[in-house]
PLY file of the C-alpha trace (Angstrom):
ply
format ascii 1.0
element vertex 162
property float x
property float y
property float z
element edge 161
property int vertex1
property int vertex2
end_header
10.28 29.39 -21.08
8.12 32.43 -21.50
5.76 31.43 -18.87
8.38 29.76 -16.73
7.25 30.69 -13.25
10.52 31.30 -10.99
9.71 29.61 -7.06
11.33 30.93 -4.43
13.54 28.07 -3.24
14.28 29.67 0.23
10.18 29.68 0.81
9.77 26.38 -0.64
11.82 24.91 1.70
11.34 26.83 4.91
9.32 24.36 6.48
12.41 21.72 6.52
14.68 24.00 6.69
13.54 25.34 10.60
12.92 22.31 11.42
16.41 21.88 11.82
18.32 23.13 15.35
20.20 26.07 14.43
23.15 24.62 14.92
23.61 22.46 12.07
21.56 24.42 9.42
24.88 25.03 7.96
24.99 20.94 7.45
21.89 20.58 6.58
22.48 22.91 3.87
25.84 21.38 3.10
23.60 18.32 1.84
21.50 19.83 -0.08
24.19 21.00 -2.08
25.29 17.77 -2.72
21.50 17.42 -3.64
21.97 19.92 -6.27
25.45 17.96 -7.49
23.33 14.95 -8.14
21.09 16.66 -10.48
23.85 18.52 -12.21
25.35 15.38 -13.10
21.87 13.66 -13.88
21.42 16.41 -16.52
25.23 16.16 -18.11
23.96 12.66 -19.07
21.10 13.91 -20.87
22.81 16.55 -22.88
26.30 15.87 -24.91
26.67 19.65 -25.67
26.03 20.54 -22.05
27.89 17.67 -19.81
31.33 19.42 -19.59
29.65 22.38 -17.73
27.07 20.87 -15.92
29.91 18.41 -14.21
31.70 21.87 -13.43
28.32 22.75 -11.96
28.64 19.70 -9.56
31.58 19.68 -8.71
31.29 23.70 -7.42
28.29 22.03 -5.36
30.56 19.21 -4.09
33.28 21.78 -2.94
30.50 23.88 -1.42
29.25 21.45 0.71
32.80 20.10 1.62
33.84 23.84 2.66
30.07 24.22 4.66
30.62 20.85 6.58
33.90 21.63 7.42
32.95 24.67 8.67
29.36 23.71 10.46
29.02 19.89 10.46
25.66 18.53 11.93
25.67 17.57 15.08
25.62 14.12 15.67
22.19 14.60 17.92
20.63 16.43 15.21
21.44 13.56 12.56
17.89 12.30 12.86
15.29 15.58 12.33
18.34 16.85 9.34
17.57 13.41 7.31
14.13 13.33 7.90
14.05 16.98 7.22
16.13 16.41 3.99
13.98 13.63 2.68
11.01 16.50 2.25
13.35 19.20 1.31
14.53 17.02 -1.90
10.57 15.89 -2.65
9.77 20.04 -2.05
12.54 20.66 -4.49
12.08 18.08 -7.47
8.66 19.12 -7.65
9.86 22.49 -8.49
11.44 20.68 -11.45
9.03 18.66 -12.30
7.36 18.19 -16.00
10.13 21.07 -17.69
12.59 20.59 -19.98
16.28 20.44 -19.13
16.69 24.16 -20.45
14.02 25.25 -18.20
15.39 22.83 -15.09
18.58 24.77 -15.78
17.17 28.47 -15.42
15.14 27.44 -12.48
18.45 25.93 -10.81
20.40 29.35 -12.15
18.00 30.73 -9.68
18.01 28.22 -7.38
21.81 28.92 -7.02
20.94 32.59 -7.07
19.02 32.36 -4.16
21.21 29.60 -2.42
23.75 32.65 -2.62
21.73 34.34 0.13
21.70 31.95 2.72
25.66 31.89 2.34
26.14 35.64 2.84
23.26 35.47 5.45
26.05 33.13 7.86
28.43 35.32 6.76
26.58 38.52 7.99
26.04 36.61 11.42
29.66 35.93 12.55
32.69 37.78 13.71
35.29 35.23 12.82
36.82 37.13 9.83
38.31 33.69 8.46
34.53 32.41 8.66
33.01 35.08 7.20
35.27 34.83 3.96
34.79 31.33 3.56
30.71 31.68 3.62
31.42 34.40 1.02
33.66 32.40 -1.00
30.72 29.76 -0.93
28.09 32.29 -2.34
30.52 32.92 -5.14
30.75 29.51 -6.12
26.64 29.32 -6.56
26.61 32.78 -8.40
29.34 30.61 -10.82
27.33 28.02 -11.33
24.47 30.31 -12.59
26.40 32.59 -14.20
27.61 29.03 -16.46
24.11 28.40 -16.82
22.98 31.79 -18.29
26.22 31.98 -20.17
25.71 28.38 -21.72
22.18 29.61 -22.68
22.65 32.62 -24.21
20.80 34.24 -21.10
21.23 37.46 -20.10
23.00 37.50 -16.48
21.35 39.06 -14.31
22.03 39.71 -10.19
18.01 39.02 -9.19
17.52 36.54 -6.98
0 1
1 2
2 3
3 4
4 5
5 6
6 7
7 8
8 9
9 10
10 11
11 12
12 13
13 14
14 15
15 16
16 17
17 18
18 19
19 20
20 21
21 22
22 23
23 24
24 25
25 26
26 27
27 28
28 29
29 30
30 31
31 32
32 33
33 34
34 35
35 36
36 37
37 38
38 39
39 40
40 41
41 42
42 43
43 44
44 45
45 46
46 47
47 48
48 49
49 50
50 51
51 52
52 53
53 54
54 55
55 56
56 57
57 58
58 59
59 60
60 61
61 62
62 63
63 64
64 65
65 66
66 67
67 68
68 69
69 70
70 71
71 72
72 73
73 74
74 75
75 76
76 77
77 78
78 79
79 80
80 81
81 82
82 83
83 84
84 85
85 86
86 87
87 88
88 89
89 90
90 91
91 92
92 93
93 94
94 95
95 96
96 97
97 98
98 99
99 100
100 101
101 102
102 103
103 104
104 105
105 106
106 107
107 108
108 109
109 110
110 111
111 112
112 113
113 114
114 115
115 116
116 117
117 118
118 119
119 120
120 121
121 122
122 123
123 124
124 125
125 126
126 127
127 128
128 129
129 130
130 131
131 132
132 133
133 134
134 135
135 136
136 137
137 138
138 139
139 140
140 141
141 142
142 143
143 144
144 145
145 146
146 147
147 148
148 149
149 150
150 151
151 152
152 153
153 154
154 155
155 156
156 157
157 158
158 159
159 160
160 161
């Protein structure tokens, strides 16, 4: 863990990410969360001591990306460029995780989730709709939990950087 180099998940996947019509970023999004889900649940299977919270972990991801689509949904004409454009934002993002150990996968997704938090109060910043705007909050809470389990569960010191 000591030389456990942190990416920066928002860089990482820029590239797919504006590829994307603005429109349904907030869907495209919404999937990768259920991305994220997937691996949460991939990891409770590898760790006894850690399923309980890592399926609480992907199930906040689940309810994120219900909330998101129901708030954004892709648009049917942008189904096309958002899977293509997903495909290479879950190769970009594996190979973040690639050759650690499930501790370290789980501080890099603690930041992952960190990070995701951004985007959240970044489509909250850019409406008017107060209803809106709490719900895209409420969503950046929900990562910040997950993390927050994460350091907890690992004796980690919390910590708001992103």
């Amino acid at each position: 863990m000591a030389d456990l180099e942190i990416p920066n998940f928002p860089m990482l996947l820029m590239e797919p990410l504006i590829a994307v019509p603005e429109a349904s970023r907030v869907g495209f999004i919404a999937r990768l969360e259920r991305s994220a889900a997937d691996r949460y649940r991939e990891w409770a299977e590898q760790s006894d001591a850690l399923r309980e919270g890592l399926i609480a972990c992907a199930d906040r991801e689940d309810e994120i990306a219900d909330r998101a689509e129901a708030l954004v949904p892709v648009r049917p004409e942008d189904e096309e460029i958002v899977e293509t454009s997903l495909a290479q934002a879950r190769t970009l993002y594996a190979g973040a995780f690639e050759g650690h150990s499930l501790e370290d996968k789980l501080i890099l997704q603690a930041h992952a989730e960190r990070q995701g938090s951004l985007a959240w109060l970044g489509f909250a910043s850019q409406t008017e709709d107060e209803a809106v705007k709490r719900e895209f909050l409420a969503l950046a809470d929900l990562e910040v939990a997950s993390a927050a389990h994460i350091d907890e569960t690992l004796g980690i010191q919390s910590t708001s950087e992103v």
